[in-house]
N, C-alpha and C positions, 0 to 999 in steps of 0.2 A: 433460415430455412422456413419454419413458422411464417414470417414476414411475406416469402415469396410466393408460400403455398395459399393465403386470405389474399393476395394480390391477384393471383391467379383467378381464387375464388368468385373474386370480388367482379373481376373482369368478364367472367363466362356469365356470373348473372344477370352483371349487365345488355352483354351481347344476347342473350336468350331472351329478355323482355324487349329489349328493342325489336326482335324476331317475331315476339310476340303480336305485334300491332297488326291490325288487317292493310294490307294495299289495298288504295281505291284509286279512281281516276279522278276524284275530286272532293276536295272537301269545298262543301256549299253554305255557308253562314246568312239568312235571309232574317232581314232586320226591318220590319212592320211597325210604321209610324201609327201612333195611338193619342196622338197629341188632341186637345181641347178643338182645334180646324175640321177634327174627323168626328162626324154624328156616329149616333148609334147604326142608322142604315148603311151610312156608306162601310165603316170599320166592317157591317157584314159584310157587305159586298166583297172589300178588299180581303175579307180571310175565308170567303168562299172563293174569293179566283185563287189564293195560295192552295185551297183544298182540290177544287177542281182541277189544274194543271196537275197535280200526283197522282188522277186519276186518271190523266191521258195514255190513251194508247203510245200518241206521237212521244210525247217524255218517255214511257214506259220504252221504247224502241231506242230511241239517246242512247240512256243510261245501258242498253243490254249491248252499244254497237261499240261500246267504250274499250279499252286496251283489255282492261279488268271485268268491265260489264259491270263497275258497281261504284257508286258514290258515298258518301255521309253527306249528311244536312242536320243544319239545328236551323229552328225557328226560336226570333225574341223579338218581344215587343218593347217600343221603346216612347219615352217623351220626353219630358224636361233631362234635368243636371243630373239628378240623383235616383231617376225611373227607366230603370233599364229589368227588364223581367224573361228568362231562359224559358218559354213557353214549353216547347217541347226540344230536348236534349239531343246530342249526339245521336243521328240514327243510320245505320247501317243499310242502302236501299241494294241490294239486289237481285230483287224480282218485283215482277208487276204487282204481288200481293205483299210487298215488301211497302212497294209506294201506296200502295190505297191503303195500308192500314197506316201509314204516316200520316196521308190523307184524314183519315177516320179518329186519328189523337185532334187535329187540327179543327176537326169538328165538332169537339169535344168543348174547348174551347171558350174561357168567359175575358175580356177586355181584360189588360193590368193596369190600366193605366188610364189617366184623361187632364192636359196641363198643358204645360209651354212644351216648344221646339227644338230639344237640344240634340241636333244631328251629329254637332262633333262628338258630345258625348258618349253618344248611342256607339259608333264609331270606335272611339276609343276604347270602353268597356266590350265591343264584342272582337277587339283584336287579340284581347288578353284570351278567350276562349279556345281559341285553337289550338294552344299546346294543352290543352287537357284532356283530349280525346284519346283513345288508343288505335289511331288509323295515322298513315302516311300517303300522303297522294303527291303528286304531278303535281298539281295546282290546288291552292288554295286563294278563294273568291268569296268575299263580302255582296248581297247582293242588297245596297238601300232603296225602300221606297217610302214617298212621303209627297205629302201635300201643301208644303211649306216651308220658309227659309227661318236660319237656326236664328234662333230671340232667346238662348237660352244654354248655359255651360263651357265648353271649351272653344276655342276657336275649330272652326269646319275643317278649314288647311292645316293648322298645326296637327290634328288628329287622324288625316288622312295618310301624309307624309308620315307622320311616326307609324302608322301601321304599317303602310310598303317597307318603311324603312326597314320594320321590323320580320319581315318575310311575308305579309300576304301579297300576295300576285297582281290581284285584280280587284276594285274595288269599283264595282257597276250601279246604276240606278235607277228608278223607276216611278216617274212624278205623273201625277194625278193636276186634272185642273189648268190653271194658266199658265200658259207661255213658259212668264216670264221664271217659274219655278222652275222648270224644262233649263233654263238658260242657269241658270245659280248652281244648277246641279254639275250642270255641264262645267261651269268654272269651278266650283269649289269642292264637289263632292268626289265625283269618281277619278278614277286614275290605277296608274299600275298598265299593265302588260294586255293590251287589245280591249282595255276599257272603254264603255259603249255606256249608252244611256237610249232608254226609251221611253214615251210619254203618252199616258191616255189621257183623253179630255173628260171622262167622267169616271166614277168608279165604276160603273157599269161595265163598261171599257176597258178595265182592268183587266179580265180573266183572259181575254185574247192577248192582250200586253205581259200577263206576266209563263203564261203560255211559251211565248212566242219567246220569251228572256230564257227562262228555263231551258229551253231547246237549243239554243243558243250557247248560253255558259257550258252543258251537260256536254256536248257537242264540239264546244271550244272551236266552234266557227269564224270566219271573220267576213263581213260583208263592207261593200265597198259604202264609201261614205255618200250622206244621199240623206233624202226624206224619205218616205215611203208610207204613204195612208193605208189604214187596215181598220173597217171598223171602228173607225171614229179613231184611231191609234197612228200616231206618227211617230215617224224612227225617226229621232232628232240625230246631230252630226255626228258620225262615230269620232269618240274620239281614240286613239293609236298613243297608247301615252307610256312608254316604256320606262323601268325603272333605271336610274343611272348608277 
C-alpha cells in the first residue's frame, strides 16, 4: 500500500512540474561566431544587429502574432573546440519591453572569445542546451552565424545530424562575407524541417539579415526558393530539408 501510495506520489510530482514549464511558440538558440576572422568592429557590428533586431517593432509584432504570443531565446558565443560561452540564458520574450530589455543584456555585452572555427562544436554544445530550460514549444530552432568554415573540433555534419536526430527542428544560418561560406553553410551546416540560410556581404549588412531571419524563424514562414537582394543581403537557396 506504502509502495502504491510514493508511486502515486511520485507520479503527480512529476505531472505537476512538467505543468509547470511555460508554452512558447518557439524556443530560439542564436549561436554568434566570435572566432580569430571576426575584428573587434565587425564582432560589434554583428552583436549590434542581434541587439537591434530585439528592438524591432516588425520582431516585436512576430513574436505577439504567434499561437502563445511568446518565445524563449538564449544567446552564445562560440569559437574553437573547447570555446563555447552561454552569453545571455534562457529568456522568456513576451512583450515588446520583454525583447528590448533582452536587447539591453545583449548590450551589455564583452567578446568570450577570439581563436579557430569550430561550427560542429559550437553546434553540438548548444544542442545539449535545450533540455535545460523550463519552457516547451512547437519548434525548437538553432539559429548559426559565422564568417567561416569549421578548421576546428567535430565534424560540421556529424553534429548537425546528431542534433536533429536528437529533437531540434531546424537548424538555419547566417554567413557574413564570401560566397563561397554562403555555399559550405548551405551543404553542411543547416538542415532540419524548412531550413533556410541567408547571407550579408559585410557586417554592416548584417542587421537587415539577421532582422529579416528573426521574422522569419518567429513567424515559421516559408518563402519560395530564389535569391533575393536587400541591402547588400542575398537570400541564398532555401533549402526544404525535412527530418526522416
Amino acid at each position: 500500500m506504502f509502495k502504491k501510495l510514493l508511486t502515486s506520489a511520485l507520479f503527480a510530482a512529476t505531472a505537476l512540474s512538467a505543468q509547470a514549464n511555460t508554452i512558447v511558440d518557439l524556443e530560439l538558440q542564436l549561436l554568434a561566431d566570435v572566432s580569430g576572422s571576426v575584428d573587434s568592429g565587425e564582432y560589434a557590428l554583428q552583436l549590434q544587429g542581434y541587439e537591434q533586431a530585439f528592438r524591432s517593432a516588425s520582431v516585436h509584432a512576430a513574436i505577439e502574432a504567434g499561437t502563445e504570443g511568446k518565445i524563449a531565446v538564449q544567446y552564445l558565443e562560440w569559437s574553437g573546440s573547447s570555446s563555447q560561452s552561454v552569453q545571455v540564458d534562457w529568456t522568456l520574450i513576451d512583450t515588446a519591453a520583454d525583447a528590448i530589455a533582452f536587447a539591453d543584456q545583449l548590450a551589455l555585452l564583452s567578446r568570450a572569445f577570439s581563436g579557430s572555427t569550430g561550427i560542429g562544436s559550437a553546434i553540438a554544445f548548444g544542442a545539449t542546451l535545450f533540455g535545460t530550460n523550463d519552457f516547451d514549444a512547437a519548434r525548437q530552432v538553432m539559429d548559426v552565424s559565422g564568417d567561416g568554415t569549421n578548421n576546428d573540433g567535430v565534424s560540421v555534419t556529424t553534429a548537425r545530424d546528431n542534433a536533429l536526430a536528437g529533437g531540434i527542428d531546424t537548424i538555419n544560418g547566417i554567413t557574413i562575407g564570401s560566397a563561397g561560406v554562403g555555399t559550405y553553410y548551405q551543404n553542411n551546416v543547416i538542415g532540419g524541417f524548412n531550413a533556410f540560410h541567408l547571407h550579408a556581404a559585410t557586417f554592416a549588412d548584417f542587421q537587415a539579415g539577421i532582422e529579416r531571419k528573426l521574422i522569419r524563424e518567429i513567424s515559421a514562414t516559408v518563402s519560395e526558393p530564389g535569391t533575393i537582394a536587400m541591402v547588400g543581403l542575398a537570400l541564398f537557396g532555401l533549402a526544404r530539408i525535412r527530418r526522416s
